[in-house]
GUNU-986986 format. One record per residue (C-alpha): x, z, y; residue in three letters. Coordinates in steps of 0.5 Angstrom, whole numbers, plus 500, padded with zeros to 3 digits. Example, Ala and Ser with C-alpha at 12.3 -4.5 7.8 and 13.67 -1.06 7.14 Angstrom:
BEGIN
+-----+-----+-----+------+
|   X |   Z |   Y | code |
+-----+-----+-----+------+
| 525 | 516 | 491 |  ALA |
| 527 | 514 | 498 |  SER |
+-----+-----+-----+------+
***
This chain:
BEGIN
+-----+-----+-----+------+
|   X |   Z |   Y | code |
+-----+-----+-----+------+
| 769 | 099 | 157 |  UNK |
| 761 | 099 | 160 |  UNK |
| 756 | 103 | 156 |  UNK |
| 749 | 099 | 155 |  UNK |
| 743 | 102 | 159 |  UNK |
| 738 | 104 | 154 |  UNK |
| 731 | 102 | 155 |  UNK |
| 725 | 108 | 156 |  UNK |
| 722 | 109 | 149 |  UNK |
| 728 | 111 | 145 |  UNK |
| 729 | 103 | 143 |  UNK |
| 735 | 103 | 139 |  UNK |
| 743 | 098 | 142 |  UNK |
| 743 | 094 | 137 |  UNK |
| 751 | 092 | 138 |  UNK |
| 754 | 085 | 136 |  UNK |
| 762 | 083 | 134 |  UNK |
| 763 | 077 | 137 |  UNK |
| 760 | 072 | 143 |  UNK |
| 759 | 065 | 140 |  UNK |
| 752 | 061 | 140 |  UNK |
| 750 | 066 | 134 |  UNK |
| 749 | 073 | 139 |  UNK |
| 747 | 069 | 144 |  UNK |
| 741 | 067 | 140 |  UNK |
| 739 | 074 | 139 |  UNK |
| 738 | 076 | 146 |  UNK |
| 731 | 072 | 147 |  UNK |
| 728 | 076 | 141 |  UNK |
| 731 | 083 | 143 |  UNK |
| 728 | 082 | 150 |  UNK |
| 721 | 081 | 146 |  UNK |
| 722 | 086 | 141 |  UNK |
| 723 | 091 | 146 |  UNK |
| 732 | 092 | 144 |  UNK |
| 737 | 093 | 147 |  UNK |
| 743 | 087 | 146 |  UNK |
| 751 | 089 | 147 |  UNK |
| 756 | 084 | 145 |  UNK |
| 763 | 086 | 144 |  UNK |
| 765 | 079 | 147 |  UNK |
| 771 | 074 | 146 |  UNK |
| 772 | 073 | 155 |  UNK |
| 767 | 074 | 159 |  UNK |
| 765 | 067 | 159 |  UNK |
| 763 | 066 | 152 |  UNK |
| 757 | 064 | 150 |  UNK |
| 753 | 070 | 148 |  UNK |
| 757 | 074 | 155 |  UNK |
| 753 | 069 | 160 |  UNK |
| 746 | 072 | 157 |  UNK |
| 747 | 079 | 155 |  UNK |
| 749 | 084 | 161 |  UNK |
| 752 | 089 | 156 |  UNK |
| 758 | 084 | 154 |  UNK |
| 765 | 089 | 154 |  UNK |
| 771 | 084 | 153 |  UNK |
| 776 | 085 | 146 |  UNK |
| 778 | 083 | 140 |  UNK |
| 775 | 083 | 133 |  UNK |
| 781 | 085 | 132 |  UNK |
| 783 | 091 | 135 |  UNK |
| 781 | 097 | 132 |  UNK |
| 781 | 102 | 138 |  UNK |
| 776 | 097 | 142 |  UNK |
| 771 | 096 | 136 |  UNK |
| 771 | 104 | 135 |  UNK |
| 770 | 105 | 143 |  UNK |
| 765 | 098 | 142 |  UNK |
| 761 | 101 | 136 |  UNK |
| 760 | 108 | 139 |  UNK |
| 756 | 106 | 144 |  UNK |
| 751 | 102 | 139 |  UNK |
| 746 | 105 | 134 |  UNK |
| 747 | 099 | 129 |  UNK |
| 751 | 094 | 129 |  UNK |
| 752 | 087 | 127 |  UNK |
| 757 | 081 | 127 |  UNK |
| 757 | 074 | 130 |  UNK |
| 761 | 072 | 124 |  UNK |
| 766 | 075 | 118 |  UNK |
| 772 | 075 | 122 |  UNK |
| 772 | 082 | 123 |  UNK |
| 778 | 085 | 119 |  UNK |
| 777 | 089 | 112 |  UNK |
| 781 | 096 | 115 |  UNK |
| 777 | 096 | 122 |  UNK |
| 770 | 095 | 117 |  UNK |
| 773 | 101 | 114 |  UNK |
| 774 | 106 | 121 |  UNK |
| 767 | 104 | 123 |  UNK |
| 764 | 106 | 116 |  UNK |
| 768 | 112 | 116 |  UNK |
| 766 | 113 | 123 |  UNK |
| 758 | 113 | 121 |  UNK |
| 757 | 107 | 123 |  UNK |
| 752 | 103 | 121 |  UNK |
| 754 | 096 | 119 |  UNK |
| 749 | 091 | 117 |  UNK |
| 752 | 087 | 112 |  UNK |
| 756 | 093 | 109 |  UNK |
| 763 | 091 | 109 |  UNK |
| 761 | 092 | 101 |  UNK |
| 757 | 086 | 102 |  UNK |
| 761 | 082 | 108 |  UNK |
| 767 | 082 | 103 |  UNK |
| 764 | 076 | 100 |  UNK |
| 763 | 072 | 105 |  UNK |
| 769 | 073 | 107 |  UNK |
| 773 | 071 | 101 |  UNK |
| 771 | 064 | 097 |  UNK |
| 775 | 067 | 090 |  UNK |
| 771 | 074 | 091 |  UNK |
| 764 | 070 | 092 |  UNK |
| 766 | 067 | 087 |  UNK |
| 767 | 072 | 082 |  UNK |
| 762 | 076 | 083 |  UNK |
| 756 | 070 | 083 |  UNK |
| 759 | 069 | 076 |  UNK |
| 759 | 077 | 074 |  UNK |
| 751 | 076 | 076 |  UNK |
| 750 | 069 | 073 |  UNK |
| 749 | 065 | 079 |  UNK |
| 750 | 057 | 077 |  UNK |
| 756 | 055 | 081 |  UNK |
| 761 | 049 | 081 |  UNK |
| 766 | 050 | 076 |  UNK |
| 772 | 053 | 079 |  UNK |
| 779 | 057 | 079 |  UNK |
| 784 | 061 | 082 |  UNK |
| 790 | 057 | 083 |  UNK |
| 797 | 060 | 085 |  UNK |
| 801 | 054 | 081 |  UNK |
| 802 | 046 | 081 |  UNK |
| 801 | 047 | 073 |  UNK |
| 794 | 051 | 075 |  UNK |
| 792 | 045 | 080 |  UNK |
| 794 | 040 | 074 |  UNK |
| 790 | 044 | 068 |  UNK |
| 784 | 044 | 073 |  UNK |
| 784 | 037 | 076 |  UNK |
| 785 | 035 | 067 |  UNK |
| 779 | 040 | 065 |  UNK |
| 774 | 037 | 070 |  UNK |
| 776 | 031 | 072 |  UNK |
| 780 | 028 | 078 |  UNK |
| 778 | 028 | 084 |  UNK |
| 778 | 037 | 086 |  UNK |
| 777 | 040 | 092 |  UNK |
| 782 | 045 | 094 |  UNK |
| 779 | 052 | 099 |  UNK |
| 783 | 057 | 103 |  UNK |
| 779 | 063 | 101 |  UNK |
| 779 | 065 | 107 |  UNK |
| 778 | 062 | 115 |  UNK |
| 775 | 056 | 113 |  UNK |
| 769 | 053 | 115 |  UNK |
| 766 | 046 | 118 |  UNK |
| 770 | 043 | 113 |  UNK |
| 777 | 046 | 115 |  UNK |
| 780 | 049 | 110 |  UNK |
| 779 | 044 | 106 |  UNK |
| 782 | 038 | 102 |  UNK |
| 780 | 033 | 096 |  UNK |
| 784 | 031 | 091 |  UNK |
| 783 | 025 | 088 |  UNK |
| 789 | 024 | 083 |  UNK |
| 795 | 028 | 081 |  UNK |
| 798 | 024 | 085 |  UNK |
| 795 | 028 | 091 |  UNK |
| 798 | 034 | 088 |  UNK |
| 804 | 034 | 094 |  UNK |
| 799 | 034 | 100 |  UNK |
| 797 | 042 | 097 |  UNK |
| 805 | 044 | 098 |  UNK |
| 805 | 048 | 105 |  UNK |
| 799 | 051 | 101 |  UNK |
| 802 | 053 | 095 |  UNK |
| 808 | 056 | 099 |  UNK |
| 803 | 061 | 102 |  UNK |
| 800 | 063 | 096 |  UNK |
| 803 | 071 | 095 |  UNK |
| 805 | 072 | 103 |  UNK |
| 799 | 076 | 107 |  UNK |
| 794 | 070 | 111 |  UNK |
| 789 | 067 | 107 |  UNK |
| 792 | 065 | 101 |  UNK |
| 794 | 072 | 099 |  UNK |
| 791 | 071 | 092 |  UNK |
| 791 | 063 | 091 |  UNK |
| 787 | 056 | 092 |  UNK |
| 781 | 057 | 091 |  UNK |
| 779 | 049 | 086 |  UNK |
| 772 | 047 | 085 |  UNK |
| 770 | 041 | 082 |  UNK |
| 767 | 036 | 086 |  UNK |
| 760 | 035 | 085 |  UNK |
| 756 | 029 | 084 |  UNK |
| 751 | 033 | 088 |  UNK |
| 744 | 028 | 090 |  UNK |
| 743 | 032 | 097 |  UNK |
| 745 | 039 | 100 |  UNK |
| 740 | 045 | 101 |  UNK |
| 740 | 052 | 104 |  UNK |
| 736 | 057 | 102 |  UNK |
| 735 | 063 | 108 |  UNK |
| 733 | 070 | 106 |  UNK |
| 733 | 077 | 110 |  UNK |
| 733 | 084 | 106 |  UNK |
| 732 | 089 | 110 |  UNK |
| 736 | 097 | 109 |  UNK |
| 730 | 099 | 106 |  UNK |
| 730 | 093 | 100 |  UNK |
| 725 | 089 | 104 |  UNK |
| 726 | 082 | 103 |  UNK |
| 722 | 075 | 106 |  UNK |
| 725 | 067 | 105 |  UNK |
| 723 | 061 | 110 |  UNK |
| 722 | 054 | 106 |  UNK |
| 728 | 052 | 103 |  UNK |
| 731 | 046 | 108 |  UNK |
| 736 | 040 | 107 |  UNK |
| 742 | 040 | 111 |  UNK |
| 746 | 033 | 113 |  UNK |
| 753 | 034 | 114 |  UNK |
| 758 | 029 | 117 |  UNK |
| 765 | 030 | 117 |  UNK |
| 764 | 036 | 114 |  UNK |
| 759 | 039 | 119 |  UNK |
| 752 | 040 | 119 |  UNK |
| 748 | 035 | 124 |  UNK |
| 742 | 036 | 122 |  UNK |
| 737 | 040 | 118 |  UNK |
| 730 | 038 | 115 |  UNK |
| 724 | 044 | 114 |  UNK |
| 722 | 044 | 110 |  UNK |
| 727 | 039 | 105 |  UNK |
| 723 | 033 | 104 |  UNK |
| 721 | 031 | 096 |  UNK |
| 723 | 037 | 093 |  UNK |
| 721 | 039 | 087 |  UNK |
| 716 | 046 | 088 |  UNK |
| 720 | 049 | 081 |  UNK |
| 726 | 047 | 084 |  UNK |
| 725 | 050 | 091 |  UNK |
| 721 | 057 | 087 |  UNK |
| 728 | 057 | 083 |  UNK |
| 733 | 057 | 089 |  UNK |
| 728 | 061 | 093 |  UNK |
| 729 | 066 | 088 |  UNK |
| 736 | 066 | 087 |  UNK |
| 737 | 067 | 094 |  UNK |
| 733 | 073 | 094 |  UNK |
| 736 | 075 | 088 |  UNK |
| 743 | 074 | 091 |  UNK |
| 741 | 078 | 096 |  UNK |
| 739 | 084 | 093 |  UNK |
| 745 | 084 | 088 |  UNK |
| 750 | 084 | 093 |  UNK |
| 746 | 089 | 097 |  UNK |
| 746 | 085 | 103 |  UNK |
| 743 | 087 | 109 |  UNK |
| 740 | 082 | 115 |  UNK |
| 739 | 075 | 115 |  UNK |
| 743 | 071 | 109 |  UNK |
| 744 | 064 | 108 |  UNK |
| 745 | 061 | 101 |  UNK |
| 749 | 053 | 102 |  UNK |
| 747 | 050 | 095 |  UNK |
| 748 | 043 | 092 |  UNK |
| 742 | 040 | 089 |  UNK |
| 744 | 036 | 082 |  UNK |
| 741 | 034 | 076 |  UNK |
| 739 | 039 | 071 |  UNK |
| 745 | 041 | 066 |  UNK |
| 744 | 040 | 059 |  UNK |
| 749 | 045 | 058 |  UNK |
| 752 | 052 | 059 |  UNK |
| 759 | 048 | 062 |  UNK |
| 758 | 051 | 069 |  UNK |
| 759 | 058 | 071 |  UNK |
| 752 | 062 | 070 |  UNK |
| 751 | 057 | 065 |  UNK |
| 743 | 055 | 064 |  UNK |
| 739 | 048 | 066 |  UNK |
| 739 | 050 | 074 |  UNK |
| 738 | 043 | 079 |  UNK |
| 743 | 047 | 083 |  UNK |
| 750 | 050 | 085 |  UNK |
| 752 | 055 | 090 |  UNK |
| 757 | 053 | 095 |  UNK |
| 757 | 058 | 100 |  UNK |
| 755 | 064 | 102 |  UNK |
| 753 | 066 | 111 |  UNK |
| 751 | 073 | 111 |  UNK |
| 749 | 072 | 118 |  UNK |
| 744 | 068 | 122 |  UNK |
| 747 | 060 | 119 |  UNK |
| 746 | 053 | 122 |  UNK |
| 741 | 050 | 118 |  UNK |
| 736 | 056 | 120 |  UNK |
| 736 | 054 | 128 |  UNK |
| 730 | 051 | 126 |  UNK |
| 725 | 057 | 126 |  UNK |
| 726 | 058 | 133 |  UNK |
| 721 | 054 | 134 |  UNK |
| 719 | 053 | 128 |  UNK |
| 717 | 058 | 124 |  UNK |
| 713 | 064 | 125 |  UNK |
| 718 | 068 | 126 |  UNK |
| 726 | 066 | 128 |  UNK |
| 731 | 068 | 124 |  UNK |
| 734 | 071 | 129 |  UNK |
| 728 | 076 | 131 |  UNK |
| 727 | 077 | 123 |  UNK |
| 735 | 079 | 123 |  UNK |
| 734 | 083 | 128 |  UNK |
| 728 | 087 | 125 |  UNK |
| 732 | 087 | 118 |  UNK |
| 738 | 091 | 121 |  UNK |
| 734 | 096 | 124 |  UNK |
| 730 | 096 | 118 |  UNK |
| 724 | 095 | 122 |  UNK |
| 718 | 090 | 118 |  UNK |
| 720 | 083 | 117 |  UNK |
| 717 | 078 | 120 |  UNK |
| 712 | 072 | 118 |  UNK |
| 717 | 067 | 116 |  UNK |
| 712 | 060 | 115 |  UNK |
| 713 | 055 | 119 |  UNK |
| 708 | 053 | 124 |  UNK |
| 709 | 045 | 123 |  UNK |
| 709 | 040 | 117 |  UNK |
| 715 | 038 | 120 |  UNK |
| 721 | 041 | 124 |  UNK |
| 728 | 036 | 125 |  UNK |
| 734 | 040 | 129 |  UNK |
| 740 | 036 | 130 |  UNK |
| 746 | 039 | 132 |  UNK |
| 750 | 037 | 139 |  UNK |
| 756 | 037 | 139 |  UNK |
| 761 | 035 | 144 |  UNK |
| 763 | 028 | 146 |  UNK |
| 767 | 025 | 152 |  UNK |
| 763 | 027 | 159 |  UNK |
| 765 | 035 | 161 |  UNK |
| 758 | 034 | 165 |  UNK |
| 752 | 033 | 160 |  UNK |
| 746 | 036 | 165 |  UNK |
| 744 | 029 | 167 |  UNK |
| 743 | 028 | 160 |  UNK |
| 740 | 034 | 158 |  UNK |
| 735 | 033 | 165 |  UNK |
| 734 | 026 | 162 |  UNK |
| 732 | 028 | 155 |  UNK |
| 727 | 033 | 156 |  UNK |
| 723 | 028 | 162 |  UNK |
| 724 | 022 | 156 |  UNK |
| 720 | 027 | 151 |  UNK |
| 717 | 034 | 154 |  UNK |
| 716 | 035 | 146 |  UNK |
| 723 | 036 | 145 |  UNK |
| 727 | 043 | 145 |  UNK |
| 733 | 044 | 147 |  UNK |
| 738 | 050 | 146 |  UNK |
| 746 | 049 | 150 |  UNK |
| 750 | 054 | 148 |  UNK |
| 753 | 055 | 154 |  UNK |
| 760 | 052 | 152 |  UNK |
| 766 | 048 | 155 |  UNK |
| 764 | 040 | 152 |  UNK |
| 770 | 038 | 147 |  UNK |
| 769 | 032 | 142 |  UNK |
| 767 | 035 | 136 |  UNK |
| 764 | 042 | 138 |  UNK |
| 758 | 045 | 137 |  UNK |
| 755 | 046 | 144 |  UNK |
| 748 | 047 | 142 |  UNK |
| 742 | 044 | 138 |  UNK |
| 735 | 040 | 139 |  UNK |
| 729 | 041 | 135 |  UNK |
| 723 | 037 | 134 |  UNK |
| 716 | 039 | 130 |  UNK |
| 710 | 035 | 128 |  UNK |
| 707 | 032 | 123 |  UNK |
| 711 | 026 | 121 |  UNK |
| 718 | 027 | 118 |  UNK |
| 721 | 020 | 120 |  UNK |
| 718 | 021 | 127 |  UNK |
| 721 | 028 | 128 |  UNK |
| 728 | 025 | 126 |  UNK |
| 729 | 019 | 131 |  UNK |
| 726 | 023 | 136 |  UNK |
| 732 | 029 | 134 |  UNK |
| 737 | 023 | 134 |  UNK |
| 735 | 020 | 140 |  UNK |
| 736 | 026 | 144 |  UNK |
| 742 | 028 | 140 |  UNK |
| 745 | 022 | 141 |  UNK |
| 744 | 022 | 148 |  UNK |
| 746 | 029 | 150 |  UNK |
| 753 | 027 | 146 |  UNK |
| 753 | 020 | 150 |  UNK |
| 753 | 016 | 145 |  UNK |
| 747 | 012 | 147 |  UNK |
| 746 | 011 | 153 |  UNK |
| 739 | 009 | 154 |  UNK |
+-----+-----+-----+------+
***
């Protein structure tokens, strides 16, 4: 496994579980903050292995090879949550220092111990529960009303893993999962249910902590899914309310601060009318809900690439480090990221070339990926003063690079 070479100075390796888009996007910011990058890589062709010279092949997986990783590193950090709790535990043991703990990254991980804890510190969530039964998921769905949503604690994410329940009737589609409930994989300890909430949009809320308790938020962002996935983010999220941003602003950081995270942390909420009472966990009149919790850089903060003062990819950086935070405050009224995901040409660089001589104010980032219908293959971001403006400008190119426009 190659060592990385160290830069003159005493500048710290910082080291990376996993190669996607998300430690590709750290390499711009370690050259300018004078770090080092190693990425303990899927293959050698991953997204983060094509930029970053220190990318040693293995698996998240394999103990041996993340310990033989994480020597050569003064911290590390994960590109997902994937990394499994006993290979955690040997780098802890280890003196590793890991940014999110493992105490932390647990959270992340698992959707019913997300769950338990914001309700132990009282953080408004959907109503849920831990079913094992059909008996549990028929109590549930008659408590608070057909349809439910049904969660693998574990593994999921971009809408897999998920499954609606609209009547009891549905009940039969959850068979396979409740088959699994007891086994070892990701429904260990049940199904996670969730009340499907008549939300009026979605939000997120991205903060960094840093090891020394340092904290800092970017505006709080209104995130469009379609499928499942998140296709676009506004920033700073239009209309809202300033006492309902301060209020989620200070969740977030709250959050952070009791789960005692470490590095960039993105909180997905719902934004619902204020409750009358204490039916939901954490009870109070809060205009939101937790949905789910990234303890990494997320997709809804791309956008402060280049839109913000400081990226959230340079402030996760400086917060693992445990180096001052950064500005996080946006340099435009506006900025509009829409996501590109694959479509049917393998060849999107004439589209890319005809998108940036259509509009030079555009920026976009490929993630140096394999095109395949429905893959998050890279991202556009627009700034400027009009919001709507900024959308068609995002969408255009979006669509375009996706071949679904051809003009």
């Amino acid at each position: 496994m190659t060592t990385p070479r160290r830069a003159p100075g005493g500048f710290p390796v910082v080291g990376v579980i996993g190669g996607g888009q998300l430690a590709r996007m750290l390499q711009a910011p370690a050259v300018a903050l004078g770090v080092q990058l190693s990425v303990l890589a899927e293959a050698d062709d991953a997204s983060a292995a094509l930029v970053i010279p220190s990318a040693p092949v293995g698996d998240h997986t394999d103990l041996d090879a993340v310990c033989r990783f994480a020597a050569s590193c003064d911290v590390v950090t994960f590109d997902h949550e994937h990394v499994p709790a006993d290979v955690l535990a040997a780098l802890e043991a280890d003196g590793v220092p890991l940014h999110p703990s493992p105490r932390a990254l647990r959270l992340a991980q698992d959707k019913l111990a997300m769950r338990r804890r914001l309700a132990e510190i009282g953080v408004s969530c959907p109503r849920w529960v831990a079913a094992v039964t059909r008996a549990d998921v028929e109590a549930f769905g008659g408590q608070v009303g057909w349809p439910i949503v049904a969660k693998t604690p574990r593994g999921g994410y971009d809408g897999k893993g998920v499954r609606v329940l609209r009547t009891p009737a549905d009940l039969d589609t959850l068979a396979d999962w409740l088959d699994a409930v007891g086994a070892s994989g990701p429904l260990a300890e049940g199904i996670l249910l969730e009340e499907l909430v008549p939300f009026e949009r979605e939000l997120a809320v991205l903060v960094a902590r840093s090891p020394s308790g340092q904290a800092a938020a970017w505006p709080v962002v209104e995130t469009v899914q379609t499928d499942g996935i998140c296709t676009e983010v506004l920033a700073p999220a239009p209309d809202l309310d300033p006492a309902t941003a301060a209020e989620a602003t200070h969740a977030a950081l709250r959050i952070a601060g009791e789960l005692g995270v470490t590095g960039v942390l993105a909180v997905e909420m719902f934004q619902v009318a204020r409750a009358a009472d204490g039916a939901r966990s954490g009870g109070g009149r809060a205009a939101y809900l937790v949905n789910e919790l990234a303890m990494r850089p997320h997709n809804s903060g791309h956008w402060s690439i280049d839109g913000a003062v400081t990226s959230q990819f340079e402030q996760h950086l400086r917060a693992v480090l445990d180096l001052p935070l950064g500005d996080p405050r946006p340099l435009a009224p506006w900025t509009v990221m829409a996501n590109v995901l694959g479509g049917d040409y393998a060849e999107i660089y004439p589209a890319y070339r005809h998108v940036m001589a259509r509009d030079p104010g555009l920026k976009v980032h490929m993630y140096g990926k394999g095109v395949r219908p429905g893959r998050k293959i890279g991202h556009v971001n627009v700034s400027g003063p009009d919001l709507s403006e900024a959308r068609g400008r995002a969408q255009h190119a979006a669509d375009y690079l996706q071949g679904v426009i051809d003009e």
